[in-house]
N, C-alpha and C positions, 0 to 999 in steps of 0.2 A: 504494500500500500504506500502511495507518495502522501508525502506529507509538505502540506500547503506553506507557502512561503509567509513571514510572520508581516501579519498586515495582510493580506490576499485572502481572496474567498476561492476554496479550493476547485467548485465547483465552475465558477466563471472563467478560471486559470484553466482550465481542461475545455471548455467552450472556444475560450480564445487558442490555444492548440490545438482542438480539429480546425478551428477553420483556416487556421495560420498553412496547414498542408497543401501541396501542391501534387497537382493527379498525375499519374504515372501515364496512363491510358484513358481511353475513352470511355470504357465500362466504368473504370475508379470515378472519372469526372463526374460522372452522372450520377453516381452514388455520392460524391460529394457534393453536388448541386441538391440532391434528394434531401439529406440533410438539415440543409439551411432551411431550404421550402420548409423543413418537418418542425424546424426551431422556431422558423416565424407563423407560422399557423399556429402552433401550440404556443406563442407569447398573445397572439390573436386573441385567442381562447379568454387567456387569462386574465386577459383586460375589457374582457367586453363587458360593457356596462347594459344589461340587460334593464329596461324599462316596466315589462311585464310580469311585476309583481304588483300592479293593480288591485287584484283582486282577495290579499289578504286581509 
């Protein structure tokens, strides 16, 4: 297990290292474009301010 640098959030340190990667291939590329799409849709998620609680 690594252990996070002092002052760093060990999880964003490892976010910013995949994406810091550079594709070998064409197949990797795309699996590393996959990625991102997958981290901003799930940051998507996570901030939608849902209005449709009206009705409690």
């Amino acid at each position: 297990m690594t252990k996070a640098k002092q002052g760093l959030d060990k999880n964003l340190s490892g976010v910013v290292d995949d994406l810091a990667q550079s594709a070998v291939n064409s197949h990797q590329a795309q699996q590393l474009q996959q990625d991102r799409n997958d981290r901003r849709h799930q940051d998507a998620l996570n901030h939608d301010s849902s209005t449709d609680l009206e009705h409690l």
